[in-house]
N, C-alpha and C positions, 0 to 999 in steps of 0.2 A: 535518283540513284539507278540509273539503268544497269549496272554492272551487277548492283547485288539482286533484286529482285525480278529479272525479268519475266515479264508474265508468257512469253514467249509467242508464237503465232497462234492466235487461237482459230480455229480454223471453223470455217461452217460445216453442220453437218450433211454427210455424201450416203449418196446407198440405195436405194429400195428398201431398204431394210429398215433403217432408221427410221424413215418418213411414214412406213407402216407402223412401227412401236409407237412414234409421236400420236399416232394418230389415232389409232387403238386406246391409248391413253385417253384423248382428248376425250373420243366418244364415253369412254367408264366415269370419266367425269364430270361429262353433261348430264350422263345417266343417274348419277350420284345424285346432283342437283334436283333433278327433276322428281325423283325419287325421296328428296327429302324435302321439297316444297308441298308432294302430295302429302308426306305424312306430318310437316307443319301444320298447314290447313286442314286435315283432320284430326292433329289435337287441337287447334283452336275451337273448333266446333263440336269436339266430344265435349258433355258436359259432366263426365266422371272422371274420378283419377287425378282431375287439378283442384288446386284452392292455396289462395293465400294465405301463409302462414301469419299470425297474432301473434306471436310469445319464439323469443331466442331462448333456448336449453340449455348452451351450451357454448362457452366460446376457444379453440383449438388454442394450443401453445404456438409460438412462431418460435424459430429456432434461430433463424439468422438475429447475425449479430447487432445490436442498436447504441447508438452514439448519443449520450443528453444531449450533448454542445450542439448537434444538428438541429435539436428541436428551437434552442436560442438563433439559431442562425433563421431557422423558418419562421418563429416570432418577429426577427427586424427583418423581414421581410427578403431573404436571400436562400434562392432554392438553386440547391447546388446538385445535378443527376445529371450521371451518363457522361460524365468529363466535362461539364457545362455547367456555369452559374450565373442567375438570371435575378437582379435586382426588381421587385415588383412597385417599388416606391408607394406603399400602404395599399395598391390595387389587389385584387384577387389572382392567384398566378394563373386562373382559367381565361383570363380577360386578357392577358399577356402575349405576345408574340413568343413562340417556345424559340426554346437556345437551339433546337436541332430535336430531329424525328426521336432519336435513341430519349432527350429528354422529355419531350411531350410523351412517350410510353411510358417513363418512369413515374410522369406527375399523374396521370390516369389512372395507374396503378395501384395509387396508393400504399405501396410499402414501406415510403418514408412515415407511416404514422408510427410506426417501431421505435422511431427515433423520440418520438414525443411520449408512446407509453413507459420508455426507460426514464424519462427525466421526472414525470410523476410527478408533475406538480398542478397545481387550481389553473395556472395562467396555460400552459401548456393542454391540459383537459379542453378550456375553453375554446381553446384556439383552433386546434384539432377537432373538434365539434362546430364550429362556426366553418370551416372550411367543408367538411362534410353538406355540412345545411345546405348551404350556398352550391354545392356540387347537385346536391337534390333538389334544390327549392329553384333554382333555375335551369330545371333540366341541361347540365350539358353533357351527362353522359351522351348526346344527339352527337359528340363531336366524333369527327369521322375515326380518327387515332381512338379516341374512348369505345366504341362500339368492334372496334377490332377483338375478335374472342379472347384471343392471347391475353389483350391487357384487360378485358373485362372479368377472364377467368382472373388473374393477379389482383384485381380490381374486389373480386367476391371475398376473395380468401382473405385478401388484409382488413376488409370491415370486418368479418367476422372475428378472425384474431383479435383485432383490437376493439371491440367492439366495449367491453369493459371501460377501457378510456372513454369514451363517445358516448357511454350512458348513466355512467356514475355522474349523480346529480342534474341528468338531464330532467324535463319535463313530462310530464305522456304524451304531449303531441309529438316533439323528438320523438320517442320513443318507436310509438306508432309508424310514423313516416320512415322510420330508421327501416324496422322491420319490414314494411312494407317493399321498400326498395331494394333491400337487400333477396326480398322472395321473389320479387318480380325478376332481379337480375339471373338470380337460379333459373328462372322461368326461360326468358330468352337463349341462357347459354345453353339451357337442356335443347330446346328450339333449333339451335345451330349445329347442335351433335349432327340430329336429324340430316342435315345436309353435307357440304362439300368440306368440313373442316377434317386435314388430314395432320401427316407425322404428331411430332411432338406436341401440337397445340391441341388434338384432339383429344390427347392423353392430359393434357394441363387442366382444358373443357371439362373434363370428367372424374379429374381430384377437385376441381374447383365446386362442382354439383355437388358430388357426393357430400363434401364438406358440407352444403346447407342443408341436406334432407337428414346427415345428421344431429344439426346443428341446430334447426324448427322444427318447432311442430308440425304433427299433419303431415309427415311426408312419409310415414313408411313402406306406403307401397313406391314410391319414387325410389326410395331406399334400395327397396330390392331389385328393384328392376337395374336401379346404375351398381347394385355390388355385380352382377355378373357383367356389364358391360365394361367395366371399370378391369375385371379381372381379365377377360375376354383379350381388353387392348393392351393389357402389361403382358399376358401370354407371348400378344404377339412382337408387340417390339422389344422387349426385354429378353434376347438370346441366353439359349440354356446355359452360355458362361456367363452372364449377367452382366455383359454389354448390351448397349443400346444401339438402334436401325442406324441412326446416326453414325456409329465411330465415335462420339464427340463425348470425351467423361467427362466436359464439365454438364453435360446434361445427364449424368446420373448424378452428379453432385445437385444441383435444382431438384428433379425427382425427387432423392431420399429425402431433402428439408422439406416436401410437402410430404411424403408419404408416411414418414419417421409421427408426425406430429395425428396424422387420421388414423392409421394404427393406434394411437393413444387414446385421440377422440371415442373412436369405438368404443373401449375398450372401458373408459371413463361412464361411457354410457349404458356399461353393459350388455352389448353386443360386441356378437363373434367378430372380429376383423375379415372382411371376404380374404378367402383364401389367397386369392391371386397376388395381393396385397403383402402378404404374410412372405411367400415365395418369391414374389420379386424382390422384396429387401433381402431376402437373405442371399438373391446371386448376387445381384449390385454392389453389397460388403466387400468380399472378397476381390472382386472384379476391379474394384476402384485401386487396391492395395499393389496391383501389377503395373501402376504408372508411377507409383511414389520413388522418387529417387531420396538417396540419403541425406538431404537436408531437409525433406517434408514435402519440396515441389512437386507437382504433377507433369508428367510427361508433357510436353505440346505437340499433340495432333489432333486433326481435325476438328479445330475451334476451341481448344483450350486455351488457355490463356491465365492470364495472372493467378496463383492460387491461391484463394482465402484463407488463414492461416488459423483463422479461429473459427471457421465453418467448417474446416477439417479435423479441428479439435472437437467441435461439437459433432462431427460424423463418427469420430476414433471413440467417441465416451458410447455411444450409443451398437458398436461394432464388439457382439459378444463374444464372438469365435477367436477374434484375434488373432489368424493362422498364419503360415508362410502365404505370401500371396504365390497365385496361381503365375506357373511358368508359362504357359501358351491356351492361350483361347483362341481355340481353331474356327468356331464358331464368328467371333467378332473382328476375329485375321489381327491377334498382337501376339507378340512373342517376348519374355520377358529372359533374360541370362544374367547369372550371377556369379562370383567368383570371390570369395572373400569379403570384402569391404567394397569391392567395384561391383556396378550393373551397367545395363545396356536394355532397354525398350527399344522393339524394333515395330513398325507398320508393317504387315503382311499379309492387305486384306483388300479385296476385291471394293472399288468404289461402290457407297453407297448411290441408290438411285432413287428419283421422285423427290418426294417433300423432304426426306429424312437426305437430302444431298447441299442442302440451301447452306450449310455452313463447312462442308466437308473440303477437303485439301487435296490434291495430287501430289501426295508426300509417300505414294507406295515404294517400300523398302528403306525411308528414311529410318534411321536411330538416335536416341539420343543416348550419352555414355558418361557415367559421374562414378568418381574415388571416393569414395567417405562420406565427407556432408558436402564434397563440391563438385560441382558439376560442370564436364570439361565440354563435349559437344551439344548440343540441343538444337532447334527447329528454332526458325522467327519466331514463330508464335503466332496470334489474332489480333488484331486490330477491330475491335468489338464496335470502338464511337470512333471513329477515323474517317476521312473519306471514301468514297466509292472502289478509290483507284489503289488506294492502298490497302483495300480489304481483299482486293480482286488479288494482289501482288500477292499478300502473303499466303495465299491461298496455293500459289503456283508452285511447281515443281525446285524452281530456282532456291527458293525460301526454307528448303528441306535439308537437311543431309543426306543426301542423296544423288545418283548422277542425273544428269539434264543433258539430254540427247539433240542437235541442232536448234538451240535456245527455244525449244520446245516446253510445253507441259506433259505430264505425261495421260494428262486428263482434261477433257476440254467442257469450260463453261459454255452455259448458255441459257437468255433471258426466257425461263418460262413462270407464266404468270406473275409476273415483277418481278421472279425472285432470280437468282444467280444463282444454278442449280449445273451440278456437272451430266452431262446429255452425251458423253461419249468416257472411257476410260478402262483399265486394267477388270479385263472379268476373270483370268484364268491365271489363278495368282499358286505357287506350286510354294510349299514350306515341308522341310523334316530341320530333324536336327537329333544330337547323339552327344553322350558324356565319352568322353577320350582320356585318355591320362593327362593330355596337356591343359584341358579344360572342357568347358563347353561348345560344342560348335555346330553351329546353325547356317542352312543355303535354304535361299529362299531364290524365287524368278516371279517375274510378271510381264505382261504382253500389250501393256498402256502401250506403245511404239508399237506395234504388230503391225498396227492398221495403217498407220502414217508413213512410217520410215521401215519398216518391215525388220523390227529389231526386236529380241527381247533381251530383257535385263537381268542380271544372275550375281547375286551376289552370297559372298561366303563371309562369316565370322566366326573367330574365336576368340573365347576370354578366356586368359589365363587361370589356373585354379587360385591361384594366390592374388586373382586381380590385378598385376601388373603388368598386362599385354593386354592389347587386343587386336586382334590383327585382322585383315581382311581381302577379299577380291574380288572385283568390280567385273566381268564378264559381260560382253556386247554379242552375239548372236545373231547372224545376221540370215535375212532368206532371200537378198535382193544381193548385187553386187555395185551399189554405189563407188564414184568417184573417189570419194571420202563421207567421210562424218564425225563433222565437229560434236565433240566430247565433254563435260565438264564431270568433275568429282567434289561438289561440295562439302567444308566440314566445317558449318557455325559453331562459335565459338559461344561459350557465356561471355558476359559482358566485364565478367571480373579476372578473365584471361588474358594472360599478357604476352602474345605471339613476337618473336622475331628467328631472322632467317636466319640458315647455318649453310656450313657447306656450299658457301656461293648458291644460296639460293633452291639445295637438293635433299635439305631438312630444315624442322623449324624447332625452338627449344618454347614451351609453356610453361610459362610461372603461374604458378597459384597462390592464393592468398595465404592457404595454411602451408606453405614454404614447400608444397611440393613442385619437382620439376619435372615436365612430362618431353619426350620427345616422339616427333611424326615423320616418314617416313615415305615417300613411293616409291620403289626400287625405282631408284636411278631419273625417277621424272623430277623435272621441275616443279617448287612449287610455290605458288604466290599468296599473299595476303593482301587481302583484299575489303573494300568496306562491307558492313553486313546492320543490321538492326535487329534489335531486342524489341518483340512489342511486348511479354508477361510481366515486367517490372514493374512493380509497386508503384513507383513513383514515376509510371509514365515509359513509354518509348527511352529504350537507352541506347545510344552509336557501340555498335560490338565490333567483331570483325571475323572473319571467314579463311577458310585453308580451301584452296582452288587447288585441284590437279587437271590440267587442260590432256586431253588427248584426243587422236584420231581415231575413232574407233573400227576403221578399216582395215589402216596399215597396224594399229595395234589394240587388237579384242580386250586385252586384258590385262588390268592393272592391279597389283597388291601394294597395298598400305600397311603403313599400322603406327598404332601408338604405344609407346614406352614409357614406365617409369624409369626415372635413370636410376641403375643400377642393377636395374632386371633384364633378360634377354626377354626378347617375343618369341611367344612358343613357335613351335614348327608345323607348318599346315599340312597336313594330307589329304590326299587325294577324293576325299568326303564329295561328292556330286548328287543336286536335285536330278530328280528322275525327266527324263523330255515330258515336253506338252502334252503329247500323246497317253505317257502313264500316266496312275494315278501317286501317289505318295502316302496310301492308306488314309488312319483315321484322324492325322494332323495335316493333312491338306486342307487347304482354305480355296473355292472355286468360287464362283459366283453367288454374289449375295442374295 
């Protein structure tokens, strides 16, 4: 589909500049290494402070949700993870050629034992236990995907969770070997902290420790030493509005289902929760509440994707405050507007960079925008188990609601240490906004295009008070005097919107399911529908489609839209303007991350 997605020119990176930051980097990271290889091999060789723990204390609640029927499905032998199911025909599924990378993580993991502690039965116990054995009794944690931290931290936390399964009516030898492995595995990921393991995994690394030093014996001076490191790392990636380094809230949804349950653990145990712990749930609560549109979905940016519906009911039971969610976290760069029964989530944040960029989008100043319980524009989404090419795509600018400047991104990826990390994009990202009679209304700009095409982007919205407007204006600024510049104005649809043209083709009318009808507007431009894709759907990738307004952004800087419910006028815009690059926009400017 090159029309809907294009990932557009990804360009190499130019500069002196660059090559210095890259490099700079490179060296903090050898340093890193080097630095925790010294202090590996001198905890191997300290002979105080380690010992293998004898006796589990304690096994943590798991909070995601678990399906019996899976645990009969891994009985006859079919293991279904990561969009992939894989027939083992009575073999071991360790012995098996994996369905795909995403499913070999999953089975290393170990989280489908969830699926077998819900079904609760002797056959299921067994089975579940025989596969454990056989994981240990033929070492293959050794495999390369298994030793990866990520899936080993995943790997620590669901034995122990389930750990009850695995030893009701086991043996002592079980027992023994159980324990053992599981202290040994603490042992290594503590090991791996010490070195090069960064963003989100370091932080996973370090619920997954803590979990067994509260969890066996013999650990408390480990204990104390990972509450302050533990609190240390939520400090720092967990922003004062309780976003994460990322951008990405489905990694505060992971987070709070490990953190929600160690908070308990402690607590179970009789110990204080480290503070940091205590403090990070409670931004995260509220923070998550600013992407929920009014049918329960999550916003889609920067690596959301499908929302679990009963993972967000177990986060909403556990969420005491219960408040208005937060309207603008300047901090995390989101902006939330409301108007009656309609909202609008807008991106207005400076790319994330390094480890914490590996999932992130060049979706600056995209929106998505829903009436009620339905939801009229939204982003592609992620492509979590997909190919390479389509994770790369929905990542792009194209894939956004948002404008796409000469089939550009407005962020540029690039392969550092295997991973697909954005290495150039938007730092100097300018947001205010102000209550008006007509509604709320918010200008934001960013300078992703500065560098490239010497452009920056400015756009304006408002929502009506009553929610049935929203109108807006696309703004191209230029510091170069190009020939031209091809323009696009994307506006993805949900997949349960039914677009056709009006007015020869200079308006569109929107049907919705609950019988309302919306119509769109670009003064006087043309505008086309076009194909587009859903990756969030429950039930897999759905064909959507897209509202395109093409323009020249030369002969014409600036374009206004808007949507209408039929029977309401779109309020009236005024003259509201972001402050230049040059100023600041006070204490809801969002600059560099």
């Amino acid at each position: 589909m090159p029309g809907v997605m294009s990932t557009g020119r990804i360009g190499a990176l130019n500069g002196w500049s660059e090559r210095r930051g890259l490099a700079q980097a490179a060296i903090a990271r050898a340093a890193r290494r080097t630095r925790g290889q010294f202090v590996g091999v001198a905890r191997r060789l300290w002979p105080f402070g380690r010992g293998t723990a004898t006796r589990l204390l304690f096994a943590p609640h798991d909070l995601r949700t678990a399906d019996p029927t899976t645990a009969s499905d891994i009985y006859a032998g079919y293991y279904a993870f990561a969009g992939r199911t894989l027939r083992t025909h009575g073999e071991a599924p360790f012995d098996s050629e994996p369905a795909s990378e995403g499913w070999a993580e999953a089975l290393y993991g170990f989280a489908w034992l969830r699926h077998m502690h819900a079904a609760d039965t002797a056959i299921a116990r067994a089975n579940a236990r025989a596969l454990v054995d056989d994981f240990i009794g033929r070492k293959r944690e050794r495999h390369e995907i298994a030793r990866r931290p990520v899936v080993a931290a995943r790997r620590l936390i669901s034995l122990l969770s389930h750990s009850p399964l695995l030893l009701e009516g086991a043996d002592h030898v079980f027992y023994e070997r159980f324990v053992r492995h599981v202290s040994r595995l603490a042992d290594r990921l503590d090991l791996a902290l010490s070195g090069a393991v960064e963003g989100t995994t370091r932080l996973n690394c370090l619920i997954a420790v803590t979990f067994a030093a509260v969890c066996l014996d013999g650990q408390d001076a480990r204990r104390k030493r990972l509450e302050y490191q533990l609190s240390d790392e939520l400090d720092h990636q967990i922003l004062p509005d309780g976003g994460h380094l990322s951008r990405n809230p489905r990694v505060l949804i992971e987070l709070l289902l490990d953190l929600l349950p160690l908070r308990e653990t402690f607590m179970a145990r009789g110990i204080e929760p480290p503070r940091g712990v205590l403090m990070g749930i409670e931004r995260m609560m509220p923070h998550l509440r600013l992407f929920r549109h009014g049918d329960g979905a999550m916003a889609l940016f920067n690596g959301m994707s499908t929302t679990p519906p009963d993972l967000m009911a177990t986060l909403a039971a556990y969420d005491d405050a219960r408040a208005r969610p937060i309207e603008q976290a300047a901090y995390s760069g989101y902006s939330r507007l409301t108007g009656d029964r309609s909202m609008v989530v807008v991106d207005a944040g400076a790319a994330p960079r390094g480890p914490h960029s590996i999932e992130a989008h060049a979706g600056c100043l995209a929106f998505e925008f829903s009436s009620g319980a339905q939801r009229l524009v939204v982003n592609c989404g992620t492509s979590r188990h997909g190919s390479a090419e389509l994770r790369l795509a929905a990542r792009s600018t194209a894939a956004h609601s948002t404008v796409t400047l000469d089939d550009r991104s407005s962020a540029t990826f690039g392969r550092v240490l295997g991973e697909m990390r954005i290495v150039a994009g938007p730092s100097d990202v300018r947001v205010a906004r102000q209550d008006t009679e007509g509604g709320q209304e918010w200008v934001g700009s960013h300078d992703g295009y500065k560098r490239g095409l010497g452009a920056v982007h400015t756009r304006r919205l408002l929502l009506a008070r009553d929610g049935a407007a929203l109108s807006g204006e696309d703004e191209i600024t230029l510091t170069s005097s190009p020939a031209m510049l091809p323009a696009v104005a994307r506006f993805h649809l949900h997949p349960s919107i039914k677009p056709s043209l009006i007015r020869e083709g200079h308006g569109v009318m929107l049907a919705t399911p609950n019988g309302e009808v919306w119509a769109f507007e670009a003064s006087g431009h043309a505008v086309s529908i076009e194909e587009s894709i859903f990756l969030a759907s429950a039930d897999g990738r759905r064909r959507s489609e897209q509202l395109c307004v093409a323009f020249d952004a030369v002969a014409t800087p600036q374009i206004v839209w808007s949507f209408s419910r039929i029977g309401a006028a779109a309020p009236a815009m005024g003259r509201f303007r972001p402050a230049p690059p040059e100023a600041g926009l006070g204490p809801e400017s969002t600059g560099s991350a």
